[in-house]
Every structure is written in structure tokens, then in C-alpha cells.
C-alpha positions as CSV (number, residue, x, y, z in Angstrom):
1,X,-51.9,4.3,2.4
2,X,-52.5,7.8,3.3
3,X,-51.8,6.7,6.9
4,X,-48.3,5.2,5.5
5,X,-47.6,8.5,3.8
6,X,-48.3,10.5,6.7
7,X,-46.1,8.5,8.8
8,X,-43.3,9.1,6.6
9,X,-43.8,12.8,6.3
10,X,-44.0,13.0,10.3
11,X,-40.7,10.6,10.6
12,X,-38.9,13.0,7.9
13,X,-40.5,16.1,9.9
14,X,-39.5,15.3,13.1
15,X,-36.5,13.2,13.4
16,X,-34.4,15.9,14.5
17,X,-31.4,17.1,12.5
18,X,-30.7,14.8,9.5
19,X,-27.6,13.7,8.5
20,X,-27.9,15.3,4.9
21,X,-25.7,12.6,3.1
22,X,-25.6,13.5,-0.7
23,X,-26.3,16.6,-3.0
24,X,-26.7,17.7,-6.8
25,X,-27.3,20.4,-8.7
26,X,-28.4,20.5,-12.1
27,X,-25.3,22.1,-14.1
28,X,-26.0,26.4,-15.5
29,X,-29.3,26.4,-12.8
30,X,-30.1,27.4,-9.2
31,X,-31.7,24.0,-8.7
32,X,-30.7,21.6,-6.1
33,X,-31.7,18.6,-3.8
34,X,-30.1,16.9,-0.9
35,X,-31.3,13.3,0.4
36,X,-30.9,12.0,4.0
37,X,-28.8,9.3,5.5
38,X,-31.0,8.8,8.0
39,X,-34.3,8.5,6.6
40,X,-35.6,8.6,3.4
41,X,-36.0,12.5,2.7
42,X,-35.1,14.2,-0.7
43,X,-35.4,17.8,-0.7
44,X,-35.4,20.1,-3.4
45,X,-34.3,23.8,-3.4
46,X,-35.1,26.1,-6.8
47,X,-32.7,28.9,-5.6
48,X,-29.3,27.4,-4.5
49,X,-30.1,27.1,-0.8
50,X,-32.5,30.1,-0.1
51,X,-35.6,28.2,0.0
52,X,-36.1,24.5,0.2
53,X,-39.8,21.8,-0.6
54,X,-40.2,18.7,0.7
55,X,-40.1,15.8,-2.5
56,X,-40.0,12.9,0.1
57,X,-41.7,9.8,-1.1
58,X,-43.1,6.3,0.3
59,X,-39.9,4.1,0.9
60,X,-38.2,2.4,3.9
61,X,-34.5,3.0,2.1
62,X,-32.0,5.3,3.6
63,X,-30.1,7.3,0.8
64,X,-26.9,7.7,0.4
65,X,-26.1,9.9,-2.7
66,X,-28.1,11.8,-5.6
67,X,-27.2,13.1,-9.0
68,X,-29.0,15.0,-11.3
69,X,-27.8,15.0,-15.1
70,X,-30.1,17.9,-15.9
71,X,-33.1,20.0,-14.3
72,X,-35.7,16.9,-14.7
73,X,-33.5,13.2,-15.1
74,X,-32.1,12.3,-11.2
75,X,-31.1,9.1,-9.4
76,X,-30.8,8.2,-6.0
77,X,-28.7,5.6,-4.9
78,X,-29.9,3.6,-1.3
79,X,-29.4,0.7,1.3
80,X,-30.0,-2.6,-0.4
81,X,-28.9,-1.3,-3.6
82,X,-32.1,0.6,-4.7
83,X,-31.8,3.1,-7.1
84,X,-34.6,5.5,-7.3
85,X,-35.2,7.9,-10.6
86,X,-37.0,10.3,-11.6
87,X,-37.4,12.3,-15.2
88,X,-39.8,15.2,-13.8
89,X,-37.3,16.8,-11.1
90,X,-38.0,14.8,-8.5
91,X,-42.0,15.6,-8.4
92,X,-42.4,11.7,-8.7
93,X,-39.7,8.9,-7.5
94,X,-39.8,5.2,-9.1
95,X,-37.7,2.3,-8.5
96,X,-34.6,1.7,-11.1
97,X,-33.3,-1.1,-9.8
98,X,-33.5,-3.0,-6.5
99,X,-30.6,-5.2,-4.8
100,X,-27.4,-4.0,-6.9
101,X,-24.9,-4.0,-4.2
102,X,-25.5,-3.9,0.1
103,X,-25.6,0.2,-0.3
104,X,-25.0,2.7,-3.0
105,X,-22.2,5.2,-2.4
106,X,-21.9,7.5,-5.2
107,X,-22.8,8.0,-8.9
108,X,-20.8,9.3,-12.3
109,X,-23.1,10.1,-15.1
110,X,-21.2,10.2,-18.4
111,X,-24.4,11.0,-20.1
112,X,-27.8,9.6,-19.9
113,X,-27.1,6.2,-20.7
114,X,-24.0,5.5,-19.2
115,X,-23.9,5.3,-15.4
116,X,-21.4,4.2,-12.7
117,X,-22.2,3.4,-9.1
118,X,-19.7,2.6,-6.4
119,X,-20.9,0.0,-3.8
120,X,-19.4,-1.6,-0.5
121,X,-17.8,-4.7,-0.4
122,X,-15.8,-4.3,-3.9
123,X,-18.7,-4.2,-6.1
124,X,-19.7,-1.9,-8.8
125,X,-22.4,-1.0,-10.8
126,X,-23.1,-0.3,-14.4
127,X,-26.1,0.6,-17.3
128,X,-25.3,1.5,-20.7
129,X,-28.9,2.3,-21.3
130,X,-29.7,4.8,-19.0
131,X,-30.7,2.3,-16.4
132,X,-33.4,0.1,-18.2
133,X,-30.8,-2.8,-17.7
134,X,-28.4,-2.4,-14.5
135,X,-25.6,-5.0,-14.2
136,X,-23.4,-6.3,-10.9
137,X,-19.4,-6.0,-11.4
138,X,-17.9,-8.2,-8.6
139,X,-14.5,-7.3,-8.4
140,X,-11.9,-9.9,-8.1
141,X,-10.7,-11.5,-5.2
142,X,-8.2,-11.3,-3.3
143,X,-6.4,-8.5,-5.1
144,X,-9.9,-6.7,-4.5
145,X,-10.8,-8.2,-1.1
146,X,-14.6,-7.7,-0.4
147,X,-13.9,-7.0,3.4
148,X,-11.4,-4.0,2.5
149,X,-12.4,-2.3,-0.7
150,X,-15.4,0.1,-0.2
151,X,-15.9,2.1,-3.4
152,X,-17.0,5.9,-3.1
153,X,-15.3,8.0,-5.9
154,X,-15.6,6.8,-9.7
155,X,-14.3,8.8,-12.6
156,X,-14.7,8.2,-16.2
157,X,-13.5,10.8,-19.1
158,X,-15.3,8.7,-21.6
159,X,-17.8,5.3,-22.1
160,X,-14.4,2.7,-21.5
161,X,-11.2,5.2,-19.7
162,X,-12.4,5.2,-15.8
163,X,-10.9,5.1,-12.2
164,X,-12.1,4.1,-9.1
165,X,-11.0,5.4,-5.4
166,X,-11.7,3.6,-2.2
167,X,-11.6,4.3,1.5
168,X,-13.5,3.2,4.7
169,X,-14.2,5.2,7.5
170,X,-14.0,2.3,10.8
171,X,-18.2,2.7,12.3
172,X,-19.3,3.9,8.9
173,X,-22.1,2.6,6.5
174,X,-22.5,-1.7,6.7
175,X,-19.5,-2.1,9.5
176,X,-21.5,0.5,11.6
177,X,-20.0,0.3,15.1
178,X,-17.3,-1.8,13.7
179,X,-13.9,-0.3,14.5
180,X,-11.3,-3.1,13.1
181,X,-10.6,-0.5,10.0
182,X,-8.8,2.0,11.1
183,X,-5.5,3.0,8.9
184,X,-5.2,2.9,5.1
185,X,-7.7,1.4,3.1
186,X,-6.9,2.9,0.4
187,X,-7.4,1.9,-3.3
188,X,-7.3,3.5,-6.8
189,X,-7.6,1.3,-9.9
190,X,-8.4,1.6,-13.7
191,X,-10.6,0.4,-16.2
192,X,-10.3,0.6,-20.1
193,X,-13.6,-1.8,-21.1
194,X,-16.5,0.4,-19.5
195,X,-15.7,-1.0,-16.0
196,X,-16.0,-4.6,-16.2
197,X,-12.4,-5.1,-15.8
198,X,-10.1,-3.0,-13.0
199,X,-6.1,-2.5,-13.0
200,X,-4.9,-1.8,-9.3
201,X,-2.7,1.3,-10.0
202,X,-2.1,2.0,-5.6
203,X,-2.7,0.6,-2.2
204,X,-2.2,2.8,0.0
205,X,-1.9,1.5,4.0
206,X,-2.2,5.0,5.6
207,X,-4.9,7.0,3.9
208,X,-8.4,6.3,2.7
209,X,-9.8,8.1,-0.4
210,X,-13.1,8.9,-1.1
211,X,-13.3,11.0,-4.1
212,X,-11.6,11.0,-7.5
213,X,-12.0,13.8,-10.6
214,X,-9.8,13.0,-13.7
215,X,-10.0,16.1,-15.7
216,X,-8.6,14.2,-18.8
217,X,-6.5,10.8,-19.8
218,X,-3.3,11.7,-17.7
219,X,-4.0,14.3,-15.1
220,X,-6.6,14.0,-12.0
221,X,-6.9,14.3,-7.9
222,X,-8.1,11.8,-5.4
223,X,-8.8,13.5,-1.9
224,X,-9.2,11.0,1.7
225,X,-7.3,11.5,4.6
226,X,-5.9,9.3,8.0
227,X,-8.4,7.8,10.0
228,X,-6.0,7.9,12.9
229,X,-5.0,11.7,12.9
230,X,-7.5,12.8,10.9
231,X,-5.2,14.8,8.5
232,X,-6.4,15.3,5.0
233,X,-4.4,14.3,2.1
234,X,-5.0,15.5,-1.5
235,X,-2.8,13.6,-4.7
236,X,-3.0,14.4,-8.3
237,X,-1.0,12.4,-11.3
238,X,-0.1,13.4,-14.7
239,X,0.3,9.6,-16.2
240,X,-3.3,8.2,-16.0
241,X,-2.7,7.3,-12.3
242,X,0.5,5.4,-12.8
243,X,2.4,7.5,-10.0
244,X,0.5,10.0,-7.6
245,X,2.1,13.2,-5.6
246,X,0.8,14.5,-2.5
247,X,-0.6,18.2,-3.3
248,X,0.2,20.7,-0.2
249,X,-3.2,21.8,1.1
250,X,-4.1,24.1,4.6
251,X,-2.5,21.9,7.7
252,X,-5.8,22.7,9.2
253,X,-8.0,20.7,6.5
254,X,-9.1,17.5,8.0
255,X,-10.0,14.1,6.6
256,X,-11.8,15.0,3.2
257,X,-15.0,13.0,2.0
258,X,-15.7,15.0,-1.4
259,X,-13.7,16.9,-4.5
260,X,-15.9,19.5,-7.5
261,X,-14.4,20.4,-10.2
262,X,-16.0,23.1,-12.4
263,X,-13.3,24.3,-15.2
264,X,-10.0,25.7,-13.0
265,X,-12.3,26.0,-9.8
266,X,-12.2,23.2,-7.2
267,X,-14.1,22.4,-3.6
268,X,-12.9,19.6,-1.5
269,X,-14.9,18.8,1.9
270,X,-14.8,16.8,5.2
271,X,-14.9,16.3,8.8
272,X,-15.0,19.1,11.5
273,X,-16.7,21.2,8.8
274,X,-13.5,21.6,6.2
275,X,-13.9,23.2,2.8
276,X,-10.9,23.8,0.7
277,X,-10.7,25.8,-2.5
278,X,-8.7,26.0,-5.7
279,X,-8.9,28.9,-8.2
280,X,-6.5,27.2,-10.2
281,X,-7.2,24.1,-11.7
282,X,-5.7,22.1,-8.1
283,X,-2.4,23.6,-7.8
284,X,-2.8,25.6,-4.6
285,X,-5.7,25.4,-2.1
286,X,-6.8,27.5,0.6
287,X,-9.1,27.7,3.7
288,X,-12.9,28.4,3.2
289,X,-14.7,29.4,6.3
290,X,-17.8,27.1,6.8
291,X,-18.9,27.6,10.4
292,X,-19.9,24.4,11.6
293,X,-17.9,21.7,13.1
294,X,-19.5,18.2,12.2
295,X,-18.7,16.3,9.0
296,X,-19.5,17.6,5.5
297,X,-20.0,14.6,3.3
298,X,-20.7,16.0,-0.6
299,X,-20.4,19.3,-2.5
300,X,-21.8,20.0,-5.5
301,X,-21.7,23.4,-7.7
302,X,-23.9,24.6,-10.8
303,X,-21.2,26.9,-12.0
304,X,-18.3,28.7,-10.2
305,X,-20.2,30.7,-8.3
306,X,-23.1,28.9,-7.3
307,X,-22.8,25.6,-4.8
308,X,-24.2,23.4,-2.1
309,X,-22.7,20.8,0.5
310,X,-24.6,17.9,2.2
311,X,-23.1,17.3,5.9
312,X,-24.0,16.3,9.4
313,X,-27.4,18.3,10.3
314,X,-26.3,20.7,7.8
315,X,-26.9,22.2,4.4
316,X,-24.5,25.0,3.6
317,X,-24.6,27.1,0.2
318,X,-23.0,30.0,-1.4
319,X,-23.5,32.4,-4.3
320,X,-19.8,33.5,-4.4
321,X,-17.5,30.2,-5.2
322,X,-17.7,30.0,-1.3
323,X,-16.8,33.0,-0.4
324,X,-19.3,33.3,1.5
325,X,-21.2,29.8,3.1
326,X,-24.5,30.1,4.5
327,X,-26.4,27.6,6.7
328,X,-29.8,26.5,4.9
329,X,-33.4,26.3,6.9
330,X,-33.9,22.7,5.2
331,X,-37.3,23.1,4.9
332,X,-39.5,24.2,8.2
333,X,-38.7,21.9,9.9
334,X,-35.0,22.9,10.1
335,X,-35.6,26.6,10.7
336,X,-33.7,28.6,13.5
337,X,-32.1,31.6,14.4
338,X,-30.5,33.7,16.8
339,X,-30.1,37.2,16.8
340,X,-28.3,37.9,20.0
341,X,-27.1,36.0,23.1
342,X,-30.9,36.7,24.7
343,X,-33.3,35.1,23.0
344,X,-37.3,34.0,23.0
345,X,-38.5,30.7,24.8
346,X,-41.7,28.6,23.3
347,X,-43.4,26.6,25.1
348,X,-46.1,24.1,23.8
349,X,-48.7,21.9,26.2
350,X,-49.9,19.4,25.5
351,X,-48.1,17.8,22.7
352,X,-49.6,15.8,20.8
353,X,-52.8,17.8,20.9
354,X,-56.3,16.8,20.2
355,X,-58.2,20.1,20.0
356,X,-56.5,22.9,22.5
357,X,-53.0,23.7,23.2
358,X,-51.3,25.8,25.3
359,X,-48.4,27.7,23.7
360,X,-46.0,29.5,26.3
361,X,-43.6,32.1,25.2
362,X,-41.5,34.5,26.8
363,X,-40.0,37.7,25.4
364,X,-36.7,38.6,26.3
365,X,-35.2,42.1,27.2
366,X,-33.4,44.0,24.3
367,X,-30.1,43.7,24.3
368,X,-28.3,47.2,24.8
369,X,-27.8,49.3,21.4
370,X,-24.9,51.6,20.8
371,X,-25.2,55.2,21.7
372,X,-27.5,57.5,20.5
373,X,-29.9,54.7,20.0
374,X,-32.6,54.7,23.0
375,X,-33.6,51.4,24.0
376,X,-37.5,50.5,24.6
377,X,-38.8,48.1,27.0
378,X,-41.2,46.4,24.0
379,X,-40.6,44.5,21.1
380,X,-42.7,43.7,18.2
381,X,-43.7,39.8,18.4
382,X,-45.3,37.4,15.6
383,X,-46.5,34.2,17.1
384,X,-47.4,32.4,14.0
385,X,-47.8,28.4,13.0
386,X,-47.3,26.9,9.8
387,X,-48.1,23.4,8.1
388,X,-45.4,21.8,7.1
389,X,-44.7,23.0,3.3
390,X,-44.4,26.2,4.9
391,X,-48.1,27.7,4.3
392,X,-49.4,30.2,6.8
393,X,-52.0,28.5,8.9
394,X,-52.5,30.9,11.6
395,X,-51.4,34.2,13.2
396,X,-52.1,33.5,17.0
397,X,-50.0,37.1,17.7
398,X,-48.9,40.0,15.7
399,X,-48.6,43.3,18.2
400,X,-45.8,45.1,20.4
401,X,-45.0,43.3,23.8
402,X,-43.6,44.6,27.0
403,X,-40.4,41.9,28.1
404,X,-42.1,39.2,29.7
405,X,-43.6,36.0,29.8
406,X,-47.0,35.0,28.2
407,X,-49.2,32.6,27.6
408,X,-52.2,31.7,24.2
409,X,-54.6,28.7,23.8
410,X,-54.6,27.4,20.3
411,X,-58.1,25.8,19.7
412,X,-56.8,23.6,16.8
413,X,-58.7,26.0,13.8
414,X,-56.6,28.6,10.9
415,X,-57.6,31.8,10.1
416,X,-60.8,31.5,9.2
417,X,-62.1,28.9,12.1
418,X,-61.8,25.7,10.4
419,X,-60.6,23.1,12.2
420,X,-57.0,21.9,11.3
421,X,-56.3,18.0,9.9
422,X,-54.4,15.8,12.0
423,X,-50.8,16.3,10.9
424,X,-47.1,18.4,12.0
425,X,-47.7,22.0,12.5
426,X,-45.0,24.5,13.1
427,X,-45.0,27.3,15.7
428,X,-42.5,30.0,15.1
429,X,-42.1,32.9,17.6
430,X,-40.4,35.9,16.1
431,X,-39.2,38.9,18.6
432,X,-36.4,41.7,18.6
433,X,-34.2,39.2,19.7
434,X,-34.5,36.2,17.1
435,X,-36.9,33.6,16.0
436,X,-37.6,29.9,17.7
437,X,-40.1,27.3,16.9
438,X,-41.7,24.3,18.1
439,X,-43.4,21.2,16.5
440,X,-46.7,20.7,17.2
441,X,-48.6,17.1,16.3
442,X,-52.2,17.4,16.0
443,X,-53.7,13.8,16.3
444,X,-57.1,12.8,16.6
């Protein structure tokens, strides 16, 4: 077992970057979490972004979306519809449910006994009791075709009024690879009896939609986009979902996966690193600057200031509505940085190690400074290495180098000369000109 749990940490470690799929945080807090797509990795930040632990647990499931209802009850919806909860903030997972639907997609918590989950292939799922009791809803068929309707956004105002949106992105989720879906497969429908029952209210055979937020009986927005242009497309209604109006957003937005609503504030997000904001309850959106390009796939925000979005090897989060969008060091693991256009090479050989390593690192010439400042030919240089929760293991260097290249042997011991566990270590180099870091697997 402790051989099992290592491997997961290690697979969770070292992947590369994840593709952070879903993310919650608990509502008036700065506490957050994100889960993987990719692997089974949850992670858990206390202060909205800034620093980030590891809650990853023993499972073979890759996870799609998480919600929190409150700092210490959380779900986490899977593959092979498993749903995974915890009531001590994530400090210990258990299995909810197992084999609801072929993959989980997203959550709505009413409360804490009513739940909604949306599924692929036109299924839903439902608990009334706080998920001691889950239930299937197959929708019907063919106004509900199984091969068409993927559900992603579910919206109830109260235990029997709900909506459901649905969209599929062609090579996403079970069709992976599969690229027979492209145009509209769009679909928002109603319920009135807790979800066991759905009204088609639109088909739409040019857009998908992937979130929807009704705000109260009559008025709401659904946000998708065109799989063939890749324009974004935002729609609200004012009679239940009867009749929907496009909403003018930023001809630049592109194909949105994600909608928040916290009182008149409002996030939407999606490919090529799009973020669009409302300060007024959805009637005019503008640009938010996020500085990536790859797909952002969930937002979530505490209160109007305080946010986080899950994406393609990125976690972004901000303290001012957005602002402001930060990139997150997800843990260790996920920590980089570059302070000018020269910066520090690390080198580490061999890797796996048994006992000695040789670490390799070069330290780059400053790069010129404005006028009076004199530039020095030495830089001050931590060479440092880490377990993987972030404790300091070692400090290999900590002095004032000359620009140049250098060379250590790590013997495999900390501080005080005790040999290190087999396990992922991190080396980070720090100089003038930025930080790096390597991975280094100690094996026995």
C-alpha cells in the first residue's frame, strides 16, 4: 500500500503540467481546491491562490469537477461516475457513489441534501439526502438522444424549478479523438419535479453551451460558443427560458466553458485563455486580461473580489474581481519563474539517483540596469532542494557567484546528514536573474 500511495504521489508530481479541470471555493473564505483531468490530483489552497497542499488520495479516477458547499463538506465528480466526498475539507476523500453516469461533468448544490450532477450521454444525477442515496435520470429518447446531449451546466433556484444546458466539444471527454461533433449541440431544457422530468425549451444547431446561472424564476444566462469559429456566444431570458437573446460581449472572447455569478458581478471563461466580466448583473461585459493562451475550463469566486479558474496547465487567481489575474505555483511541483530574458540553467545527473547526484547550474550575466545603477559581475545564488509538500530539505548553496557555470554533488542526506527516503525531491536554483527547478527521484 505505501508503495501504491507513493506511486500516485510521484504520477501527480511528475506528470508535467496538469490539465486543472474543475475548481471551488468555499463562499465568504480564502479557501480553495482544484482537481485534475488528467490524474487524480485535488489540491487545496487556504489563501485564494498564494500557496497551494497537496490532498491527493489513492484512486485510479480522473476528475472532472469539484464543489464545496462550505469550508469542510466537498464532492468530486470522476470517470465512471464516482463521486468522491469529503466533510473535513478535503483532509480525507471517501467514495459517495460509484457508476452514476460514464463521467461526471459538473455539480449544483442547492443545499446539503439536494444535489445535481450533469453526465454524458443525456444522463443526470440526483440525491435528496445529501448523497446517502444517489439516483440515475435517463433522459428520454430521441427528443434527448444519448449520442448528442452531453450535460455540463445545471441550475436550480429551488428543490423542483431547474434548467439544464448542454454542449459537446468534437475530441472531448468519452468521444476523445472523435471529431463527428462539430456545429451546434446545443440544448437547454427545464424541470419542475426535482429533475426527474425535462421540457426541451431550445435546440440550437450552431452553438454549444456549457454553463447556465438562473438568478431567479424568469431571468438567467447560458454561455457556449461555435466549435467551428470559435466565437463565444452569451444568451440570457427573462420568461423562465421560454425565448433567449444573444447578449453583446468583447468580439475577441472565444468559445466559453464557464459562467459565476456573485450578486451583480459575473465571470465567464474559455479557450485561448478568455475571461469576461460583468459589474452589472450581465448586461455589459468586458475584456479581462489573463495571460495565457490555452483553455480555461471553470471559475469560481468566494466573494466579488476573491476568485480562482481551473484551465489547461493553469491556475489563475485574483484578489481584485479580476482585475488583476495571477498565475498559481500549483504546489512545487508547478513552480517557475522568469525574471528577465537571461536566465539560470540546472542540470541534474543521474536521474533517478541512488545515493550521489550531480547537480549542474549555470549563472547567467545580469542584465543591464538603468543609469546610475552600476552593474556587478556576481549575483547572490540559493541552490536549495525541497520534498515535495514544500519542506526545506537542504541548502546545497547560499553565497555570491561570479557569472558562470558550476557544478555540486548531492550525496542524497538533509541538513543534518541523514540520509533522504526514496521519494520526488525538488531542486530550485534561485539567482539575480530568476528561479528554475528540477525533479529529482531518489530510488533505492
Amino acid at each position: 500500500m505505501k508503495r501504491l500511495v507513493f506511486l500516485l504521489f510521484l504520477f501527480c508530481t511528475i506528470a508535467g503540467a496538469h490539465t486543472f479541470h474543475g475548481v471551488s471555493m468555499a463562499s465568504n473564505t480564502l479557501k480553495g481546491w482544484v482537481v485534475t483531468s488528467d490524474s487524480g490530483c485535488v489540491y487545496y489552497t487556504p489563501d485564494c491562490g498564494l500557496t497551494w497542499t497537496n490532498q491527493s488520495f489513492l484512486n485510479s479516477r480522473y476528475f472532472m469537477d469539484i464543489f464545496f458547499l462550505n469550508e469542510q463538506k466537498g464532492w468530486i465528480g470522476t470517470d465512471c461516475g464516482f463521486i468522491f466526498y469529503t466533510d473535513n475539507g478535503g483532509q480525507i476523500w471517501s467514495i459517495q457513489v460509484m457508476g452514476l453516469a460514464c463521467l461526471i461533468e459538473r455539480f449544483f448544490l442547492l443545499d446539503s441534501n439536494y444535489i445535481w450532477v450533469g453526465c454524458y450521454t443525456a444522463i443526470l444525477g440526483r440525491t435528496i439526502d445529501g448523497g446517502q442515496n444517489w439516483e440515475q435520470i435517463m433522459l428520454p429518447y430521441p427528443q434527448f438522444h444519448y449520442d448528442t446531449v452531453d450535460i455540463h451546466g445545471v441550475s436550480f433556484i429551488n428543490k423542483y424549478k431547474g434548467w439544464f444546458c448542454s454542449g459537446r466539444y468534437p475530441g472531448e471527454g468519452p468521444c476523445s479523438g472523435d471529431t463527428n461533433y462539430s456545429g451546434g449541440q446545443g440544448f437547454i431544457a427545464t424541470s419542475t419535479d426535482s429533475g426527474l422530468n425535462w421540457q426541451l425549451l431550445l435546440r440550437d444547431t450552431i452553438n454549444d453551451f456549457f454553463d447556465i446561472k438562473m438568478l431567479d424564476t424568469l431571468n438567467g444566462f447560458v454561455v457556449g460558443g461555435n466549435d467551428r469559429t470559435m466565437s463565444a456566444n452569451v444568451m440570457r431570458t427573462s420568461d423562465g427560458g421560454n425565448t433567449w437573446q444573444p447578449v453583446t460581449i468583447p468580439a475577441q472572447a472565444k468559445y466559453l466553458r464557464s459562467l459565476k455569478f456573485v450578486g451583480n458581478h459575473a465571470w465567464a471563461v474559455g479557450h485561448n485563455g478568455t475571461i469576461i466580466h460583468s459589474n452589472n448583473g450581465g448586461n455589459t461585459w468586458t475584456m479581462q486580461t489573463s495571460n495565457v493562451n490555452t483553455t480555461l475550463y471553470d471559475v469560481d469566486f468566494a466573494d466579488t473580489l476573491h476568485g480562482l479558474i481551473a484551465g489547461d496547465s493553469y491556475v489563475l487567481y485574483t484578489y481584485n474581481s479580476g482585475s488583476t489575474w495571477n498565475i498559481a505555483n500549483v504546489g512545487i511541483e508547478e513552480e517557475s519563474s522568469t525574471l528577465n530574458a537571461i536566465h539560470p540553467m540546472l542540470e541534474v545527473y543521474p536521474n533517478p539517483a541512488k545515493s550521489l547526484t550531480a547537480i549542474r547550474y549555470s549563472i547567467p550575466s545580469p542584465s543591464p540596469l538603468p543609469s546610475p545603477v552600476k552593474v556587478e559581475g556576481s549575483s547572490t545564488v540559493s541552490l536549495q532542494l525541497f520534498d515535495i509538500s514544500g519542506r526545506l530539505i537542504k541548502t546545497l548553496v547560499n553565497d555570491s557567484k561570479n557569472s558562470g557555470n558550476y557544478s555540486i554533488i548531492w550525496n542524497g542526506t538533509d541538513d543534518n546528514n541523514r540520509k533522504v527516503g526514496e521519494g520526488v525531491y525538488f531542486c530550485i536554483l534561485k539567482t539575480s536573474g530568476g528561479f528554475i527547478k528540477q525533479k529529482i527521484l531518489m530510488v533505492k
